[in-house]
N, C-alpha and C positions, 0 to 999 in steps of 0.2 A: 762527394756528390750523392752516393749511393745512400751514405749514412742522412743525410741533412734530407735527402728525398723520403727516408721511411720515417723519422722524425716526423715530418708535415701529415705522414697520409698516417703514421700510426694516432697522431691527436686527433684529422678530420674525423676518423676512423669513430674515435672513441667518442667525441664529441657532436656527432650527429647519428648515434644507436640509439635505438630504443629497445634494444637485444642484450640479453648481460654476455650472450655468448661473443656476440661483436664489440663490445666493452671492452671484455677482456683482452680479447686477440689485441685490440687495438693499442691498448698500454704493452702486452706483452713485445708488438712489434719497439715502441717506443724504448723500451728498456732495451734491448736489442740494439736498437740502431743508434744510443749514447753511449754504447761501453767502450766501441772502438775510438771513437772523439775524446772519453776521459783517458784512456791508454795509449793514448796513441805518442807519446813522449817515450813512452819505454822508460821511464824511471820507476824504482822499484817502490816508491812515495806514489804513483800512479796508476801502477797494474793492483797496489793494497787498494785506493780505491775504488778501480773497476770491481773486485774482486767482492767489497762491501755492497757495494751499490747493488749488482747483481743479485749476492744474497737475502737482500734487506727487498729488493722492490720484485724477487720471485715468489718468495713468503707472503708480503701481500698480494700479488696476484692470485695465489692457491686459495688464500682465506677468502679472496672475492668469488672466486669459483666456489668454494666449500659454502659462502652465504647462501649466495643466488641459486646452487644445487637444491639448500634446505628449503629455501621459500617454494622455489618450484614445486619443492615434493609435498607439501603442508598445503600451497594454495594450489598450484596446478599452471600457475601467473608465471613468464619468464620477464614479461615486463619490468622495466628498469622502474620504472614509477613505480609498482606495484609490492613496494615492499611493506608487507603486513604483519612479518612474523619476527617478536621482539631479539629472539636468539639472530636472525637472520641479520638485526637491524646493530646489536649489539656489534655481531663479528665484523659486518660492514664500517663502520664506525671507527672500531681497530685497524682494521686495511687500512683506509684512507688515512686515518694520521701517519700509518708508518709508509705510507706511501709519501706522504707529503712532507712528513716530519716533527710532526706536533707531540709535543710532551706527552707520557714519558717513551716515545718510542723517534728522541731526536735526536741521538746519540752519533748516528752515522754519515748525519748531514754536514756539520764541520768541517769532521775529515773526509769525506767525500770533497769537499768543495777546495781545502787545501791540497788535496791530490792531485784537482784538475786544471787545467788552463782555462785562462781568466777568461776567456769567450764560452768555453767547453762550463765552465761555471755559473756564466751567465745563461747558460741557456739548461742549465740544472735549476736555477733558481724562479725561471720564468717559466718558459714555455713546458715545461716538463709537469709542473704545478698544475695547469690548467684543466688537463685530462682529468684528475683526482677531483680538483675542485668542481666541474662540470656535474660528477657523480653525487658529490654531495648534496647539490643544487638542486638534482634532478630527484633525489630520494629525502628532501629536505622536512619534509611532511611528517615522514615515517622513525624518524631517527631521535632517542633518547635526549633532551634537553637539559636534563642535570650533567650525563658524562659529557657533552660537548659545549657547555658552560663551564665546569671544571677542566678540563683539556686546553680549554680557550685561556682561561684565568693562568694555569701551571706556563703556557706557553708564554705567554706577556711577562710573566716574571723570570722565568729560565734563561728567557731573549735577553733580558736586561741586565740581570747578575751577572750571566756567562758572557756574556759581552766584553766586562767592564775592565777582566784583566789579560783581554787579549793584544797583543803585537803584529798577528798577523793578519793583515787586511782583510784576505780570505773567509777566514774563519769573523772576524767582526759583521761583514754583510752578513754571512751563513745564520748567525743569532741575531741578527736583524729580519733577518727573514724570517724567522722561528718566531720571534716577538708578532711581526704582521700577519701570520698568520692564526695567532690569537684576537686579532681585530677580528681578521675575517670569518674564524668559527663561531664566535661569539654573537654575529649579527643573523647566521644563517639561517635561523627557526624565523626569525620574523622578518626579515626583510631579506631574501635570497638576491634579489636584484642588486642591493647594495653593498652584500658581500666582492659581483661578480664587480660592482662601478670601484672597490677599495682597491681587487686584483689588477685590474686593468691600470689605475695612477698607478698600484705599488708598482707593474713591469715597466710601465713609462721613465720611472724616476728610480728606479737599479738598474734597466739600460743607459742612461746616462751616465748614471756612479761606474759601471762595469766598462764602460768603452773609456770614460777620461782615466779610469786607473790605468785600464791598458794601453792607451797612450802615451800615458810619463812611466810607462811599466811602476808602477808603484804597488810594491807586493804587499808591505813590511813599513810601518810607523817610521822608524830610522829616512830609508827611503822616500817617504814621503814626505818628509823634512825638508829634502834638498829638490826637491821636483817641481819649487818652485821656479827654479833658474830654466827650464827647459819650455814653457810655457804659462807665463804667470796670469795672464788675462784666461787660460781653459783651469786652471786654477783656484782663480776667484770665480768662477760659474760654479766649477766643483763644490765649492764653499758654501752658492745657495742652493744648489742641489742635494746635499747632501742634509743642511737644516729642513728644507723640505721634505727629506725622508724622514726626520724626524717629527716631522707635524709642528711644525709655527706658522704661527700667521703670519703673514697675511697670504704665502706661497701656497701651492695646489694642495701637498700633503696634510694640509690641514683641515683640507673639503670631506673626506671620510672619516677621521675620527670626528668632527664635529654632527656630522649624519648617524653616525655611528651610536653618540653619547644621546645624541636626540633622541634615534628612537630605543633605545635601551630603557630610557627616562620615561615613553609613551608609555615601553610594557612592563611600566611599575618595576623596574630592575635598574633603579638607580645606586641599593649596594654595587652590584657589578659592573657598573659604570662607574661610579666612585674607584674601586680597587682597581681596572683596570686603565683609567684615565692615571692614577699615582705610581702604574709601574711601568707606563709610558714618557715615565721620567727618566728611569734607570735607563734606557736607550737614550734618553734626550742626552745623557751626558759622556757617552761616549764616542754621537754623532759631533759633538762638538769638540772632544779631544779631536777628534780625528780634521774636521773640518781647519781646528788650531794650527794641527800639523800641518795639514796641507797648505794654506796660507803662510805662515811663520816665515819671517826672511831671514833670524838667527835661531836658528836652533839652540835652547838654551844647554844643552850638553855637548861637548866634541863628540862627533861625529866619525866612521872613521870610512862614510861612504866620500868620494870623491865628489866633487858640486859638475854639473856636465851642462854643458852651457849651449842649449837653444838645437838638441840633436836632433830632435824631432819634424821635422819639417811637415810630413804627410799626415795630417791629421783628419782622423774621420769625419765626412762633410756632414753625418747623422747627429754628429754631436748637439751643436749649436739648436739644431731643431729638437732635439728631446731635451735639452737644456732648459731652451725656454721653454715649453711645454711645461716643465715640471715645477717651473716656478712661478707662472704667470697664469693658472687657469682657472685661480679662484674667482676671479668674477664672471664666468660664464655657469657661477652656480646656478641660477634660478632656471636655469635651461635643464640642468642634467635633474634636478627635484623635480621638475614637471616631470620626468619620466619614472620616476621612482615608487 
């Protein structure tokens, strides 16, 4: 309770400062109060990941201090908006990917994510994001356009490659997530609102993906083979849940790349809309191995998990509602463009 209490007040924290001194504290609480929820298994596969996570998101916090020290000292500004100083904007920059995970500082986010538990993960992959992305948001002005074009472009392709020959669930969302988040830095110079409308579907439609795996406990490919016998109708939702993460039409996940491609297209950056619209393929086809698996009623190889038949009884009443959500919200697009 103690943890999931500082969790909430360390993002409020961070995401309603106009202070970098309260920025910071605010992630720093946040980091703090995840280590004991990823360790808390006491497996030695999960104290290595506290142990990364720590090191990787205290490094960026110093660099965010070490930024916002140099601006202050060059402008006199502690103001989070007020960043004007290129070194200041450079370092910042660096932080935030390695806080968030964006190429090439997204090494740690994998295995961080196979260390933790599947909820403990889930909420590595959403709410923990927020806080870093808020900063960028907020200093969106000020920040280099070539290195977070290039970051965005390396991310969309790493997500997709590295994806392609993994087995473990885990780690597949984790370069899923690494891919989305090359949508979302890519839009951020020119439409920051639409970065935050991509973050918001992308936590909608991984909370869905993240509660039905934990529900058929479905860690591992093999596994989720046979998870069909346990709940086959939370299954086939899984199925369009998960093409929705991948961005097809006509389901929700298709409403921000398509926002996305549009105005990339407005600011005459239709190269990089071309190149990252073509490595939003390379995820498309490992959401769909996986969506195969999880559907499949023969597994085309023995197997040599046991088929376990309908154990599940209690399943989370969240589900259904982020389900549909995630797959039905493309026609209240004209609503969400009006605000954009």
């Amino acid at each position: 309770l103690v943890s999931l209490f500082s969790l909430l007040l360390g993002t409020t924290i961070t995401i309603s400062s106009n202070h970098w001194a309260m920025a910071w504290t605010g992630l720093e609480i946040n980091t703090l109060a995840i280590i004991p929820l990823i360790s808390k298994s006491h497996h030695p596969r999960a104290i290595e990941a506290a142990i990364k996570y720590f090191l990787i998101q205290a490094t960026a916090s110093a660099m965010i201090l070490f930024s916002s020290t140099i601006n202050a000292w060059q402008t006199g500004q502690w103001d989070i908006t007020q960043m004007t100083n290129p070194t200041s904007s450079t370092l910042l920059t660096t932080a935030i990917a390695m806080k968030l995970g964006l190429v090439p500082f997204h090494f740690w986010f994998p295995e961080v994510l196979q260390g933790a538990p599947m909820i403990t993960a889930l909420a590595l992959s959403t709410l923990m994001k927020f806080p870093p992305i808020t900063i960028l948001f907020l200093t969106s002005h000020s920040l280099n356009p070539n290195l977070l074009v290039l970051m965005a472009i390396s991310s969309a392709a790493l997500g997709g490659w590295m994806g392609l020959n993994q087995t473990q669930v885990r780690k597949i969302l984790a370069f899923s997530s690494i891919s989305h988040l090359g949508w979302m830095t890519i839009i951020i110079l020119y439409n920051p609102k639409l970065t935050l409308l991509t973050f918001y579907l992308y936590t909608l439609m991984t909370t869905a993906v993240f509660l039905t795996l934990n529900t058929t406990k479905s860690l591992k490919l093999p596994t989720a083979m046979t998870s069909w016998t346990k709940s086959p109708s939370l299954n086939a939702a899984l199925m369009l849940t998960l093409l929705s993460l991948a961005g097809l039409p006509p389901l929700t996940g298709f409403l921000p790349k398509w926002l996305t491609i549009q105005e990339l297209t407005k600011q005459e950056m239709a190269p990089a809309a071309t190149i990252i619209t073509m490595l939003s393929l390379l995820g498309l086809f490992f959401y769909l191995r996986l969506a195969y698996y999880t559907t499949i009623t023969l597994p085309p190889n023995p197997t040599n998990h046991m088929k376990q038949w309908h154990i599940n009884k209690t399943t989370n009443p969240m589900i259904a509602t982020l389900t549909a959500l995630s797959t039905l919200l493309l026609p209240s697009l004209h609503l969400m463009i009006r605000n954009l």
